[in-house]
C-alpha positions as CSV (number, residue, x, y, z in Angstrom):
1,X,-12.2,13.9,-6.2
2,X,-14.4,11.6,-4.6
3,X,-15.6,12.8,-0.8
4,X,-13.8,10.3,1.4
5,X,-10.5,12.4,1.2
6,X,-9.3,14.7,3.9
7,X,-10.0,18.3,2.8
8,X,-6.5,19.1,3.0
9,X,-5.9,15.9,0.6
10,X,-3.3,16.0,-2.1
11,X,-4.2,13.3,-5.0
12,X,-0.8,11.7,-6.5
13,X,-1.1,9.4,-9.2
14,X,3.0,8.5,-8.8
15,X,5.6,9.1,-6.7
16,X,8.4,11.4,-7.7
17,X,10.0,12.5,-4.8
18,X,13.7,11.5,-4.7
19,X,15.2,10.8,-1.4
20,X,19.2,10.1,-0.8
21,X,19.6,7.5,1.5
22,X,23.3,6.9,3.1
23,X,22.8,3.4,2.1
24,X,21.3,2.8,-1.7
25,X,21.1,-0.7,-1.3
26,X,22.1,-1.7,-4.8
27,X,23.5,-4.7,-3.6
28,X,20.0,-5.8,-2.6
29,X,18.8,-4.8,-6.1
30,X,21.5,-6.6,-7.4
31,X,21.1,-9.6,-5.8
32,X,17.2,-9.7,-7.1
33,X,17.9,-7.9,-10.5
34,X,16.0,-11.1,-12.2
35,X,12.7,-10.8,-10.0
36,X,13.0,-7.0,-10.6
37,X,13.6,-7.1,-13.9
38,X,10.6,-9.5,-14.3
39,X,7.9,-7.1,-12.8
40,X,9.3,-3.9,-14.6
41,X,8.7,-6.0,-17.7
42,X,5.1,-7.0,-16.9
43,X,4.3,-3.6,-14.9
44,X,6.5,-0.9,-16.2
45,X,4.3,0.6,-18.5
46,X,1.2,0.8,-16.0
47,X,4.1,2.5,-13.4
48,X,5.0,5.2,-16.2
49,X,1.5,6.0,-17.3
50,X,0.2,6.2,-13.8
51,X,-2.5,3.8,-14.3
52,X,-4.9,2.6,-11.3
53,X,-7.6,0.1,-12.0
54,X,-11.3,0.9,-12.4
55,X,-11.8,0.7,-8.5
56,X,-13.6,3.0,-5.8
57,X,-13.9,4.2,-2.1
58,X,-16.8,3.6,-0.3
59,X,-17.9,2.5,3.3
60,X,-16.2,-0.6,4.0
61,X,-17.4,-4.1,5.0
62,X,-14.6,-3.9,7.9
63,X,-14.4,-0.7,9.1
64,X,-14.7,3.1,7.9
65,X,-13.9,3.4,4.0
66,X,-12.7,0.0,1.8
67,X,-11.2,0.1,-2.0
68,X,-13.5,-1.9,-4.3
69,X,-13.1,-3.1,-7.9
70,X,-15.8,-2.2,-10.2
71,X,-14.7,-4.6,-12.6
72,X,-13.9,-8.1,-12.5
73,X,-9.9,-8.1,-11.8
74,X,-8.2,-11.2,-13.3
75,X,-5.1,-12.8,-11.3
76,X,-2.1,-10.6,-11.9
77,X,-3.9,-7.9,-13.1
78,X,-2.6,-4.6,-12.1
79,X,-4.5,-2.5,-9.1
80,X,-2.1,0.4,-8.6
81,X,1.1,2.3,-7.2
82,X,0.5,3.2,-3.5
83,X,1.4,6.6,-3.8
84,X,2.0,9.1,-0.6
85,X,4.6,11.6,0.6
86,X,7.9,9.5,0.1
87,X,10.0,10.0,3.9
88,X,11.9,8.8,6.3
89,X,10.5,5.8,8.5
90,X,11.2,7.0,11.9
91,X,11.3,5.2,14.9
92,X,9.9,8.6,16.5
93,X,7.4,9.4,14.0
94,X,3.5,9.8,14.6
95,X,0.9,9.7,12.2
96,X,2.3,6.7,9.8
97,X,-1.4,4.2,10.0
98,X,-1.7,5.2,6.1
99,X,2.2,4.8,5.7
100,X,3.7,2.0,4.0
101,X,7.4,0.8,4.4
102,X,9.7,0.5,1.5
103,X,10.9,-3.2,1.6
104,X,14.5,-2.4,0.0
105,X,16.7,-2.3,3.2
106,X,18.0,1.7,2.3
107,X,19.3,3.7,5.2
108,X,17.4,5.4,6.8
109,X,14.5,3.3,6.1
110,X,12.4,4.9,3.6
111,X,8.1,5.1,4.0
112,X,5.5,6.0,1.5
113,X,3.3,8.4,3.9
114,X,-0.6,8.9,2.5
115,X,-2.1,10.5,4.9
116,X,-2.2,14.3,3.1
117,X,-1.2,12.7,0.1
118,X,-1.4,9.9,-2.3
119,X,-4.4,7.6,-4.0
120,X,-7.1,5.2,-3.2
121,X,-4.9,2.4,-2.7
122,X,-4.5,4.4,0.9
123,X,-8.2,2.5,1.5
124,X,-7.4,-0.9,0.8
125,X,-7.7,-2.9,4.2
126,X,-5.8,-5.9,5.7
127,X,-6.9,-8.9,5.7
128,X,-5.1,-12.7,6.3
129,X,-7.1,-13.8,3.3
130,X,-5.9,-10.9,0.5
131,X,-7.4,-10.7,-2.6
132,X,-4.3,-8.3,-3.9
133,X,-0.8,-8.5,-3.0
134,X,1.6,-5.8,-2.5
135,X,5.1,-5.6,-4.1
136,X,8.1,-3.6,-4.6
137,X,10.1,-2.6,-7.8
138,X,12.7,-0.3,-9.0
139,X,11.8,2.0,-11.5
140,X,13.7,5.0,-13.1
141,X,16.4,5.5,-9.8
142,X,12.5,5.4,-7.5
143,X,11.7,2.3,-5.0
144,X,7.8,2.1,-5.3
145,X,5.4,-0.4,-3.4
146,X,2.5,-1.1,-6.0
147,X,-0.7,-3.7,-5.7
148,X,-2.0,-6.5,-8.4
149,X,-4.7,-9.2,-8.0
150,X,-3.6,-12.1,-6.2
151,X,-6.6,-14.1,-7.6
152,X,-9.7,-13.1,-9.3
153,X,-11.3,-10.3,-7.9
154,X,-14.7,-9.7,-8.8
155,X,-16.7,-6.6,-9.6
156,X,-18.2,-4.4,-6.6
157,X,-15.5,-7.2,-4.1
158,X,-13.2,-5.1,-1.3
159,X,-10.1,-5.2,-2.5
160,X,-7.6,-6.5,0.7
161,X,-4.4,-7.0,1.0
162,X,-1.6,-8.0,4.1
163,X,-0.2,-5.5,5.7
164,X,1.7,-8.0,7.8
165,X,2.7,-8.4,11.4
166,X,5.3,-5.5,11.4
167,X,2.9,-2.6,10.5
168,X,0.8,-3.8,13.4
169,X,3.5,-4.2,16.0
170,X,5.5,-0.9,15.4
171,X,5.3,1.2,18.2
172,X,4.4,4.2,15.7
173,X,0.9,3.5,15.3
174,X,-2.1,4.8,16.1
175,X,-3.7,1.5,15.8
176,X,-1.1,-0.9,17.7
177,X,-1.7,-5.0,18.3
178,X,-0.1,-6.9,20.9
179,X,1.7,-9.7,19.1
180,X,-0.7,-12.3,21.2
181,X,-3.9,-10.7,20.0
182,X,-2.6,-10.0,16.2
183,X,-2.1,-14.0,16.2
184,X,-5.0,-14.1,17.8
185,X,-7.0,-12.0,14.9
186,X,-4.8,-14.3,12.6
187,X,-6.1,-17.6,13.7
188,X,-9.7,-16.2,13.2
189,X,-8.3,-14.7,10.0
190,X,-9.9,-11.5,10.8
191,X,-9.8,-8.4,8.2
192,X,-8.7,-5.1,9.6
193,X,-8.6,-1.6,9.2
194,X,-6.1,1.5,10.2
195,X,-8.4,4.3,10.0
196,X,-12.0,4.9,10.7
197,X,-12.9,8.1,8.2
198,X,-15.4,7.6,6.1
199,X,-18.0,10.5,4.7
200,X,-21.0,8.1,3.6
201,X,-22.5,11.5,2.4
């Protein structure tokens, strides 16, 4: 395991962790069964086998760590699953500047928590200029949230992607923007960072 986890860190290459929300939304899935059924078909495999691309963790050129590709990534190429303790996204709940919201409206809102758990995908920084984009999908009765190349990203680049303006607003954060000074950051296109740990040892 490379040195820029947590001690207490728990590597997951998938999440299996099946949570029962009151609300399933199948009708949402229904409604984009054609876009799902398009990435299942082009990622599906990489999803079952647990694949991550040849990327790594190191000091980032933001702040604390960054992911980085050590090999050239073409568009579309798959990065990863972001992969974390699978929970519900509570209003009330502390801790959540690694966690990641599941898009599909379920109730309660489900979050993919890596802060004791998960992959290096957990390092990949915002930026308003990604070089990856993050999706959702589907996938053997799971909702996942996974990352591909948005364009070509080249070998030894910091991989980025866009958060968006929710994860910096919610009021659960550690790290919390103002709306004013996230458009702000925007105009500037600013890359950013949730967390500061970064063992350059």
């Amino acid at each position: 395991m490379e040195p820029f986890y947590p001690d207490d860190f728990e590597f997951l290459t998938q999440n299996r962790i099946q949570q029962r929300p009151l609300f399933s939304a199948r009708g949402y899935y229904e409604r984009n069964r054609n876009e799902f059924e398009r990435l299942l078909k082009k990622y599906g495999k990489s999803i079952r086998r647990g694949e991550i691309a040849d990327v790594e963790v190191r000091p980032s050129s933001v702040h604390g760590c960054g992911l980085f590709a050590r090999k050239t990534l073409a568009e579309g190429d798959w990065i990863g699953q972001y992969t974390g303790e699978q929970r519900w996204a509570l209003p009330f709940s502390r801790r959540t500047d690694y966690a990641w919201l599941v898009p599909a409206p379920t109730f309660p809102r489900l979050e993919i928590n890596a802060l004791k758990k998960g992959n290096a995908l957990r390092f990949a920084n915002h930026s308003f200029t990604p070089n990856a984009a993050a999706d959702h999908l589907f996938i053997d009765g799971h909702w996942i949230v996974f990352f591909y190349a948005a364009r070509t990203v080249e070998r030894g680049e910091e991989i980025f992607t866009d958060y968006g303006e929710t994860y910096w607003s919610a009021r659960q954060r550690e790290l919390r923007i103002p709306r004013e000074l996230f458009q702000a950051l925007k105009q500037k296109q600013t890359a950013l960072s949730p967390g500061g740990e970064c063992n350059k040892t």
